[in-house]
mmCIF file as gemmi writes it, N, C-alpha and C atoms, coordinates in Angstrom:
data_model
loop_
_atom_site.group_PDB
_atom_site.id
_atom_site.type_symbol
_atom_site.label_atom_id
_atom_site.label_alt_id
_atom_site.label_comp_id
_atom_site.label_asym_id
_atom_site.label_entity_id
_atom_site.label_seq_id
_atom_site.pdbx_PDB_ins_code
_atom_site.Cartn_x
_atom_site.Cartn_y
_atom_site.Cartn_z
_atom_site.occupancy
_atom_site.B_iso_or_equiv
_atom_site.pdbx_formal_charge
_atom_site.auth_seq_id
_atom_site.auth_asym_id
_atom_site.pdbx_PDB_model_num
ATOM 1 N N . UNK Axp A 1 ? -9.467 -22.083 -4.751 1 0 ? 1 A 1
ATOM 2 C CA . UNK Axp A 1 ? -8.631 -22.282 -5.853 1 0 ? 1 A 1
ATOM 3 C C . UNK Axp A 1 ? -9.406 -22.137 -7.148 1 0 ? 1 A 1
ATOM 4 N N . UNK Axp A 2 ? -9.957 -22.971 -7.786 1 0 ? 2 A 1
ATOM 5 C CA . UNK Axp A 2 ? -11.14 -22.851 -8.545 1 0 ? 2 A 1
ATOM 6 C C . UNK Axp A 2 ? -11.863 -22.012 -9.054 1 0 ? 2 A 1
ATOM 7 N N . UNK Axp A 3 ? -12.658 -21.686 -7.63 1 0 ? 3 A 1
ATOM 8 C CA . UNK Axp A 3 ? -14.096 -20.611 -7.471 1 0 ? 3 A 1
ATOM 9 C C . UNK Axp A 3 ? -13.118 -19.408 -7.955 1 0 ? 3 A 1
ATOM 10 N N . UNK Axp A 4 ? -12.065 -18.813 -6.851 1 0 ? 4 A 1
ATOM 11 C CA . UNK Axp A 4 ? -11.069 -18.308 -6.763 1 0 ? 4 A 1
ATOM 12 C C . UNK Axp A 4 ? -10.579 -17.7 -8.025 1 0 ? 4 A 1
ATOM 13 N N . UNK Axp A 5 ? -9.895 -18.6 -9.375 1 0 ? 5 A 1
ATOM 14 C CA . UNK Axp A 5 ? -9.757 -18.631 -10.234 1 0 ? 5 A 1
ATOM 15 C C . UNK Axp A 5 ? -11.078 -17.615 -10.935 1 0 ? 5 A 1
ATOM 16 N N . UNK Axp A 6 ? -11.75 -18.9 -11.066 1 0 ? 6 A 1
ATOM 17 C CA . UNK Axp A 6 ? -13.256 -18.02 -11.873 1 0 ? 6 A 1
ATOM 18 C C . UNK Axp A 6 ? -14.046 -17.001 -11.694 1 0 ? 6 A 1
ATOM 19 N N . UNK Axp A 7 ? -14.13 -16.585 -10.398 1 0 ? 7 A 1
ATOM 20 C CA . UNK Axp A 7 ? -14.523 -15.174 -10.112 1 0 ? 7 A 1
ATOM 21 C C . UNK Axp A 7 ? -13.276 -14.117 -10.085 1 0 ? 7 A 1
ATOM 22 N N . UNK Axp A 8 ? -12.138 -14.33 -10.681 1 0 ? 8 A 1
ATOM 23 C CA . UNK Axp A 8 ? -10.741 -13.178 -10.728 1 0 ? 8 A 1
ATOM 24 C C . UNK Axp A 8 ? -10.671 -12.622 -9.329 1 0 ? 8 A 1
ATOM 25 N N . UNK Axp A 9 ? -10.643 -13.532 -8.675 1 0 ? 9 A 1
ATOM 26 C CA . UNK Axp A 9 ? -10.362 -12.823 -7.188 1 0 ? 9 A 1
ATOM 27 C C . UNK Axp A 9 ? -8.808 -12.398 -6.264 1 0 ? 9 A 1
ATOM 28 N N . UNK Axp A 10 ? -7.755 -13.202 -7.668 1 0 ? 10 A 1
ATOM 29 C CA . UNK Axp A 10 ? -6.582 -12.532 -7.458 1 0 ? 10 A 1
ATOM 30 C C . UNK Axp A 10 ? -6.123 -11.593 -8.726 1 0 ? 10 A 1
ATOM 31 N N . UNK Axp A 11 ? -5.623 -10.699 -8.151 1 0 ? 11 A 1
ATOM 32 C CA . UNK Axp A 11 ? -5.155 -9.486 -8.906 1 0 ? 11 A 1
ATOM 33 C C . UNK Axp A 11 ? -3.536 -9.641 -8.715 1 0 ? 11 A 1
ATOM 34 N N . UNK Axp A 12 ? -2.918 -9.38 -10.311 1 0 ? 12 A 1
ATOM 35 C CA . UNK Axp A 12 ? -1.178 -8.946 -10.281 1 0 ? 12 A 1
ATOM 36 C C . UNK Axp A 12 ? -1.129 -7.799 -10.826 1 0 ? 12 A 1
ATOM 37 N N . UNK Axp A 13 ? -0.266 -6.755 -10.471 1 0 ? 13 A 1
ATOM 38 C CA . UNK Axp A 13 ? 0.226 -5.657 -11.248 1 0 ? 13 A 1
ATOM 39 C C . UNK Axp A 13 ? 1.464 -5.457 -11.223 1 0 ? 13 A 1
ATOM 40 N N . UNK Axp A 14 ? 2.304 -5.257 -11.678 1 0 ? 14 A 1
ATOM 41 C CA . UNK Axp A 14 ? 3.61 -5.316 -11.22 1 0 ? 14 A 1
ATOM 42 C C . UNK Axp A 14 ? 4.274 -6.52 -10.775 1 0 ? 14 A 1
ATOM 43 N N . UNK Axp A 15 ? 4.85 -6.136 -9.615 1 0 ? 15 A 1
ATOM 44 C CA . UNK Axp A 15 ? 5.358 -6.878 -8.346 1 0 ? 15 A 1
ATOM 45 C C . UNK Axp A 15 ? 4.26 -7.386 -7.463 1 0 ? 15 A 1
ATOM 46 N N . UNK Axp A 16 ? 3.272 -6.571 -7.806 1 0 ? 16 A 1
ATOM 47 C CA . UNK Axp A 16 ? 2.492 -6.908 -6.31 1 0 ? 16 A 1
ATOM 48 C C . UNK Axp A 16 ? 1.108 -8.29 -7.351 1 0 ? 16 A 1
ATOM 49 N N . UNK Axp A 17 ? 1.485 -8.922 -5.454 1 0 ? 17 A 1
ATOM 50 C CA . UNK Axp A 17 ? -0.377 -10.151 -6.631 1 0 ? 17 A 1
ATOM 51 C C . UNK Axp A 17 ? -1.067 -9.824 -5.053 1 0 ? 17 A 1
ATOM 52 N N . UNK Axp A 18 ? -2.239 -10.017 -4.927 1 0 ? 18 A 1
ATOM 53 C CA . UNK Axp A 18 ? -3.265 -9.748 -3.757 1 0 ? 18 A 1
ATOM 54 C C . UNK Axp A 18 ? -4.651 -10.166 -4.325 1 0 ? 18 A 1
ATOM 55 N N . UNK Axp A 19 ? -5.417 -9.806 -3.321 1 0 ? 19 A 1
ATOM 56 C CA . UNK Axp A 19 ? -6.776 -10.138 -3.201 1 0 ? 19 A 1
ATOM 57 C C . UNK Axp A 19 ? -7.659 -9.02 -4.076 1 0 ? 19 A 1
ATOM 58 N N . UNK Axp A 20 ? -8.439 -9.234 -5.004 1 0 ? 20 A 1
ATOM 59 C CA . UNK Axp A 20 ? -8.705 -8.521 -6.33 1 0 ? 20 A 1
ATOM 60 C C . UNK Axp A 20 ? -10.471 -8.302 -5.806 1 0 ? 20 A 1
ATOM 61 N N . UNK Axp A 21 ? -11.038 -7.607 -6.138 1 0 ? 21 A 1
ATOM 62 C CA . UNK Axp A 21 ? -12.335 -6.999 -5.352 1 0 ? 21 A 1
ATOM 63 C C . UNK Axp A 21 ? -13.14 -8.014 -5.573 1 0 ? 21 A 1
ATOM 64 N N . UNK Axp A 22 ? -14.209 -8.423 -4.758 1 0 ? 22 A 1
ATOM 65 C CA . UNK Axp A 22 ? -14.585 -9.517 -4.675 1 0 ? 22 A 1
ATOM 66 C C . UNK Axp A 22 ? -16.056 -9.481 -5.344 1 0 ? 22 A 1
ATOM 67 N N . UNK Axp A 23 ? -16.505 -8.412 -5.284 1 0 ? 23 A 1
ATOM 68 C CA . UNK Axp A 23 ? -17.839 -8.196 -5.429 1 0 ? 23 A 1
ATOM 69 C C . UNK Axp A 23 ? -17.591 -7.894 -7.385 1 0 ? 23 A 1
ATOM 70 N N . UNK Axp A 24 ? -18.274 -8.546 -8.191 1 0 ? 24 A 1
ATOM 71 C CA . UNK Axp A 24 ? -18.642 -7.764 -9.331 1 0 ? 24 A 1
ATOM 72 C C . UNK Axp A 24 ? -19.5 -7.183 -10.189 1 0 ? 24 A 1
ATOM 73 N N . UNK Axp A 25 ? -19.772 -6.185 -10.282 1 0 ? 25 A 1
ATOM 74 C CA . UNK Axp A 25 ? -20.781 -5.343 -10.728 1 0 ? 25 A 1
ATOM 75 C C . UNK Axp A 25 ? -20.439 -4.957 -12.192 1 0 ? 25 A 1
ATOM 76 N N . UNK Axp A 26 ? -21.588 -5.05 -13.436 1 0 ? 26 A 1
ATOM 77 C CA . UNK Axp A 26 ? -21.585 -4.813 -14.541 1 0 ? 26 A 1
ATOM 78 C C . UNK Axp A 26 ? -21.458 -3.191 -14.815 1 0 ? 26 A 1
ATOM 79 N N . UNK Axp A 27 ? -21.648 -2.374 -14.303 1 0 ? 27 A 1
ATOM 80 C CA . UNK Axp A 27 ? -21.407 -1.286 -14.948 1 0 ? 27 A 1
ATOM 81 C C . UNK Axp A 27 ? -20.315 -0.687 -14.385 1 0 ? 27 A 1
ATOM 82 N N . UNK Axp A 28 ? -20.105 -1.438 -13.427 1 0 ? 28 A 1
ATOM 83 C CA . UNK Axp A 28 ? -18.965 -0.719 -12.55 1 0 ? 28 A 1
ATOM 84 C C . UNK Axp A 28 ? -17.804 -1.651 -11.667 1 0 ? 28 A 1
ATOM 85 N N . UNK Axp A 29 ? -17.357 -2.048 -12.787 1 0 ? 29 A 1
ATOM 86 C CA . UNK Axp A 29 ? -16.37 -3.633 -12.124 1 0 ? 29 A 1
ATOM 87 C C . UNK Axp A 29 ? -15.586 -3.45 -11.107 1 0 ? 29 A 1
ATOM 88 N N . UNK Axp A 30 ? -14.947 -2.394 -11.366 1 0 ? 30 A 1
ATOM 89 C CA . UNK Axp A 30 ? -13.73 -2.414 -10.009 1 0 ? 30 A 1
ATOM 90 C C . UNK Axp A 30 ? -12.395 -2.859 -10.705 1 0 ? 30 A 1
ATOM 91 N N . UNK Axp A 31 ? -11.368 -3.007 -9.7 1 0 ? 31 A 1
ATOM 92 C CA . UNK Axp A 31 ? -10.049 -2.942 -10.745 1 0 ? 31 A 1
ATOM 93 C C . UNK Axp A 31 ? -9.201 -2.419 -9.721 1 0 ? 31 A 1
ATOM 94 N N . UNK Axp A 32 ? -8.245 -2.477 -10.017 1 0 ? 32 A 1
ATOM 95 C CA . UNK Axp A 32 ? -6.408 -2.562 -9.488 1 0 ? 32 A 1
ATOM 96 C C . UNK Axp A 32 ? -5.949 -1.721 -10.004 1 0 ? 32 A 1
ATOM 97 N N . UNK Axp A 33 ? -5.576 -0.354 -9.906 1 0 ? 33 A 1
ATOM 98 C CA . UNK Axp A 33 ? -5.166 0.369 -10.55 1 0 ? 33 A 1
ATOM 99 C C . UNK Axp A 33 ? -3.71 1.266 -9.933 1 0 ? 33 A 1
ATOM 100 N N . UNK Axp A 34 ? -3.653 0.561 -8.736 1 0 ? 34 A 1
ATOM 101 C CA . UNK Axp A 34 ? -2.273 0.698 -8.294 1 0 ? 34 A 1
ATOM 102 C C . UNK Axp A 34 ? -1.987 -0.394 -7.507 1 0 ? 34 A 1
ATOM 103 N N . UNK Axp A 35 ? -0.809 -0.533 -6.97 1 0 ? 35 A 1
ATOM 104 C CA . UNK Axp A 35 ? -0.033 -1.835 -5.757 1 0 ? 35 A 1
ATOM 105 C C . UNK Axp A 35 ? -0.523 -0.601 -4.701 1 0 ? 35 A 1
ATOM 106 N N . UNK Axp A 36 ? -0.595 -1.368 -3.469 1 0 ? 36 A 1
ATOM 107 C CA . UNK Axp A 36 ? -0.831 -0.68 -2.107 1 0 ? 36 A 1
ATOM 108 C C . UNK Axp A 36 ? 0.926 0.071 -2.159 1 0 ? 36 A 1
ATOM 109 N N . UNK Axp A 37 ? 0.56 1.101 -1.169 1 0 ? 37 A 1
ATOM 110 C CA . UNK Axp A 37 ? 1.967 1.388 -0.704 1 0 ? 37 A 1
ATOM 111 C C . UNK Axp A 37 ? 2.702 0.645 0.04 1 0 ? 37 A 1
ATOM 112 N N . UNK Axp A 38 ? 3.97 0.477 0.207 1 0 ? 38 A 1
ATOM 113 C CA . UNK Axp A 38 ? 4.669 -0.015 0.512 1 0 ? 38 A 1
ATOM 114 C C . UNK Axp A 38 ? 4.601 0.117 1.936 1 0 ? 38 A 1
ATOM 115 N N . UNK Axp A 39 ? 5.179 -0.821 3.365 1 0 ? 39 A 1
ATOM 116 C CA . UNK Axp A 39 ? 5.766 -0.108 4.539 1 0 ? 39 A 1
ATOM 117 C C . UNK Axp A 39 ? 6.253 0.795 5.005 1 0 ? 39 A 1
ATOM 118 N N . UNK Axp A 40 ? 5.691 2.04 5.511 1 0 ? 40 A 1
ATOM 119 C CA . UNK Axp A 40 ? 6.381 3.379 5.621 1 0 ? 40 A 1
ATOM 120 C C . UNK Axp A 40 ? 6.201 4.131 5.004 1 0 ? 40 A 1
ATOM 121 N N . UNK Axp A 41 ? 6.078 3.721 3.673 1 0 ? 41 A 1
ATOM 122 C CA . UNK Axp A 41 ? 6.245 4.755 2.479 1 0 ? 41 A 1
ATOM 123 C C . UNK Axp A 41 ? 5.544 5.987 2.507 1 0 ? 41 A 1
ATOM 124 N N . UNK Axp A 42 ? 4.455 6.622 2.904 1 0 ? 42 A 1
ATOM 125 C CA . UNK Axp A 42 ? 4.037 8.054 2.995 1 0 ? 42 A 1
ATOM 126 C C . UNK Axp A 42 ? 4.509 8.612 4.482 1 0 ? 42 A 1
ATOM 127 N N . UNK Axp A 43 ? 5.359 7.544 5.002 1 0 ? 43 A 1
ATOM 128 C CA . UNK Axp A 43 ? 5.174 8.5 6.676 1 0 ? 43 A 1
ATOM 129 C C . UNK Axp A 43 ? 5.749 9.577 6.727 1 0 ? 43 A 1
ATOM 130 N N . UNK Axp A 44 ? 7.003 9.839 6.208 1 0 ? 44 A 1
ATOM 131 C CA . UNK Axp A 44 ? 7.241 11.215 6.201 1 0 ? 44 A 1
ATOM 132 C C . UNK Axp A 44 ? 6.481 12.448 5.799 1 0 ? 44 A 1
ATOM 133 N N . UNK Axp A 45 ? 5.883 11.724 3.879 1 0 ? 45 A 1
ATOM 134 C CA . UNK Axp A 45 ? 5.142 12.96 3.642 1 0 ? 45 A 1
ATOM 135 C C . UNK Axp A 45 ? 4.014 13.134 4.653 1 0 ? 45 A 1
ATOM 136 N N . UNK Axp A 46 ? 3.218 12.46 5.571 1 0 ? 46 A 1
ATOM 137 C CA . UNK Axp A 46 ? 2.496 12.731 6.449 1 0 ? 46 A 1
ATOM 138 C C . UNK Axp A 46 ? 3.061 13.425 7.248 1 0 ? 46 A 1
ATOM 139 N N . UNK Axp A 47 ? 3.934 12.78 8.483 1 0 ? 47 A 1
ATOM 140 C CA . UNK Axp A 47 ? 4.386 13.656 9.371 1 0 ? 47 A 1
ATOM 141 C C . UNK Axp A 47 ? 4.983 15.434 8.971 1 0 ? 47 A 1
ATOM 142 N N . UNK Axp A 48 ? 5.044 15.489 7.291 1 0 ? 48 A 1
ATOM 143 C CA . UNK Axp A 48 ? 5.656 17 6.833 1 0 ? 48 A 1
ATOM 144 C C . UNK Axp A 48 ? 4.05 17.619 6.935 1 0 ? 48 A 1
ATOM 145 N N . UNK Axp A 49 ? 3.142 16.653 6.282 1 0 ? 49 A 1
ATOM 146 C CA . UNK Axp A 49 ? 2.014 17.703 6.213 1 0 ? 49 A 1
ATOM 147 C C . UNK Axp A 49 ? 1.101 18.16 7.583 1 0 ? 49 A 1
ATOM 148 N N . UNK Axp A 50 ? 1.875 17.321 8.805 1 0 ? 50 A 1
ATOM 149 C CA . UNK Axp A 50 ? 1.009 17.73 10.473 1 0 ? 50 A 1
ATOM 150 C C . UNK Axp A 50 ? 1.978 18.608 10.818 1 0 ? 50 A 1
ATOM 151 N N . UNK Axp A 51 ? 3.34 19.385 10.329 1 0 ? 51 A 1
ATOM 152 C CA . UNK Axp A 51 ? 3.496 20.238 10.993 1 0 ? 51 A 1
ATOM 153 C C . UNK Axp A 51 ? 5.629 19.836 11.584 1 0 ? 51 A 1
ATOM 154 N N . UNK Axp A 52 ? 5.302 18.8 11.254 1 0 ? 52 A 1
ATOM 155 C CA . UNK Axp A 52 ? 6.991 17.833 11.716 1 0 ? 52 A 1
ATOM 156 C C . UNK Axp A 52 ? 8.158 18.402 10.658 1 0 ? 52 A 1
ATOM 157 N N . UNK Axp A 53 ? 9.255 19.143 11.074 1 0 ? 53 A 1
ATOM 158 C CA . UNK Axp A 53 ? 9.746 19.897 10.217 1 0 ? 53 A 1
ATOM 159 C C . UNK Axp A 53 ? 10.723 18.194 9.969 1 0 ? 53 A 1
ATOM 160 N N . UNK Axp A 54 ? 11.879 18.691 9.037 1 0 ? 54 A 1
ATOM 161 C CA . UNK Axp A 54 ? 12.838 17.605 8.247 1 0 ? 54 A 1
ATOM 162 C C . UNK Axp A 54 ? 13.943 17.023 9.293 1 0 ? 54 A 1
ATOM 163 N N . UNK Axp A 55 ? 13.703 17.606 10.194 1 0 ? 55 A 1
ATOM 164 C CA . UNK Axp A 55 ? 14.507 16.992 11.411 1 0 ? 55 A 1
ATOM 165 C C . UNK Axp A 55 ? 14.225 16.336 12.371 1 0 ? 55 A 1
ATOM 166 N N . UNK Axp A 56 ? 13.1 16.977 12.499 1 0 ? 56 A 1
ATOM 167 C CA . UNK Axp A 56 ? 12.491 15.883 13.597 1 0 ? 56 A 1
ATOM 168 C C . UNK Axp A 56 ? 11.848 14.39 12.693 1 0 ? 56 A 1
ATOM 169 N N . UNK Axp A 57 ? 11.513 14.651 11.672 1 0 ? 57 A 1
ATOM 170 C CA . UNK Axp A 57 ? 11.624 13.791 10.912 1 0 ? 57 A 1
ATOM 171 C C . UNK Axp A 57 ? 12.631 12.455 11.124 1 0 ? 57 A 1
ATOM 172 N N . UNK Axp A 58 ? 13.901 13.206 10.588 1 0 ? 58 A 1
ATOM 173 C CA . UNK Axp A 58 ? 14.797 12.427 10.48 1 0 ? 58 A 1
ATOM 174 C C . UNK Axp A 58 ? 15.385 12.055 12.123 1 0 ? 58 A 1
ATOM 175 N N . UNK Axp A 59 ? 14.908 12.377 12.967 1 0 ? 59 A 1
ATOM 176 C CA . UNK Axp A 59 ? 15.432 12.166 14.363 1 0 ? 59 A 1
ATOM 177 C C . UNK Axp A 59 ? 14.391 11.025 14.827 1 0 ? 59 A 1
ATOM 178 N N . UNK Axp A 60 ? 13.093 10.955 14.22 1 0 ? 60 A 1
ATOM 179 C CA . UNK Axp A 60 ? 12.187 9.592 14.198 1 0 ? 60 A 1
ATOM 180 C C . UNK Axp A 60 ? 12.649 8.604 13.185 1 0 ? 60 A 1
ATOM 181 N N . UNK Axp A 61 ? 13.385 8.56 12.457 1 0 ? 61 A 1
ATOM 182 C CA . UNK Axp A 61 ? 13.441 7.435 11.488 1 0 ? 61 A 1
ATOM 183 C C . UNK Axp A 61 ? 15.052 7.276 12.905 1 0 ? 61 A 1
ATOM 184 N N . UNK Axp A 62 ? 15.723 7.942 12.858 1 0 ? 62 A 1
ATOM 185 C CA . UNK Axp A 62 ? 16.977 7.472 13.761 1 0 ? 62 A 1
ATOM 186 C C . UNK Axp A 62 ? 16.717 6.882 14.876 1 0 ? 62 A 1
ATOM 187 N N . UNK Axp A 63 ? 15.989 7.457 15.949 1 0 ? 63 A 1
ATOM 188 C CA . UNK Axp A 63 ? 15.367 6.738 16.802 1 0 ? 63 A 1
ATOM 189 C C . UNK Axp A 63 ? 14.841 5.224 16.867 1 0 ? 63 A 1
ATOM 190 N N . UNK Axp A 64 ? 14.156 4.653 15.114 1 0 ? 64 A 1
ATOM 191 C CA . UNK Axp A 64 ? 13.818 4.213 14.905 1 0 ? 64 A 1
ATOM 192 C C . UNK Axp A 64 ? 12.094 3.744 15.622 1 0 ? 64 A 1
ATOM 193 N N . UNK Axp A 65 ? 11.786 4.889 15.628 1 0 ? 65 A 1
ATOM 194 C CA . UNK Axp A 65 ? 9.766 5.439 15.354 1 0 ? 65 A 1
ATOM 195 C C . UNK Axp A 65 ? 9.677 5.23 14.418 1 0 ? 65 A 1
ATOM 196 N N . UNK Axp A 66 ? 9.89 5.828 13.007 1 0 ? 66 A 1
ATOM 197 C CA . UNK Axp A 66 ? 9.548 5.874 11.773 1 0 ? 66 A 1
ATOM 198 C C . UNK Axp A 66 ? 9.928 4.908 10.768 1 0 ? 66 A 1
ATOM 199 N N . UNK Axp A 67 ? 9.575 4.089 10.484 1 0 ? 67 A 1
ATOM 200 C CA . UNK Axp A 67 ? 10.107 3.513 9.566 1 0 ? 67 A 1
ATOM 201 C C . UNK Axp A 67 ? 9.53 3.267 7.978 1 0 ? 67 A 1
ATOM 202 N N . UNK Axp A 68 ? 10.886 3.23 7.342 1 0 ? 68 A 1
ATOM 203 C CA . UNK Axp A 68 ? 10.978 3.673 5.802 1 0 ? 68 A 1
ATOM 204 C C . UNK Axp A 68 ? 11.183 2.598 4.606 1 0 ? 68 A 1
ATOM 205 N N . UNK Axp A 69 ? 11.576 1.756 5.762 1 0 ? 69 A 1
ATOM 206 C CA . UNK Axp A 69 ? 11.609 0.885 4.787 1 0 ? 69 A 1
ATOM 207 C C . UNK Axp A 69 ? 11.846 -0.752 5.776 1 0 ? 69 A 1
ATOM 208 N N . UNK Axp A 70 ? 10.811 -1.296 5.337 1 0 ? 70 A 1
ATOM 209 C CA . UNK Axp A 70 ? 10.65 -3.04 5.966 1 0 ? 70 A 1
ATOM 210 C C . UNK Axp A 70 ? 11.737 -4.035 5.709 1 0 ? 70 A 1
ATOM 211 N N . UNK Axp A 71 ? 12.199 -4.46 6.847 1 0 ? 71 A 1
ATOM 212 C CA . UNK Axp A 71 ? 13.189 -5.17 6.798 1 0 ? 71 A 1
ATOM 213 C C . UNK Axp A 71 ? 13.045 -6.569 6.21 1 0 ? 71 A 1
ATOM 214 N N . UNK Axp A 72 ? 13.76 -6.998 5.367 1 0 ? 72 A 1
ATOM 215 C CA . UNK Axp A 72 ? 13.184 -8.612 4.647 1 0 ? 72 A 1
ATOM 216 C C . UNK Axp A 72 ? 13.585 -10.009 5.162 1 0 ? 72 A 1
């Protein structure tokens, strides 16, 4: 909590708060410069760039293989 506090070891940007780099270095601090991706979120563009045309695609998210979005 504390230590925590005083070494900035949580990071917010947005929406997102998480664990902020732990190590700090003077010439080269480190930093948050995006939120992680979300659940799912690149699987398609992956599966487009191995070769998976837009159907089979979409026949894995139906199946429910792929998923696009995390259920809350």
């Amino acid at each position: 909590a504390s230590h925590t506090t005083h070494r900035d070891m949580v990071t917010e940007l947005g929406g997102y708060r998480g664990l902020a780099t732990p190590i700090k270095l003077s010439r080269t601090p480190g930093g948050t410069r995006a939120a992680p991706p979300r659940f799912g979120e690149h699987g398609a563009a992956i599966l487009s760039e191995h070769g998976y045309d837009a159907a089979a695609i979409a026949a894995l998210e139906r199946d429910g293989v792929l998923h696009t979005n995390r259920r809350k």
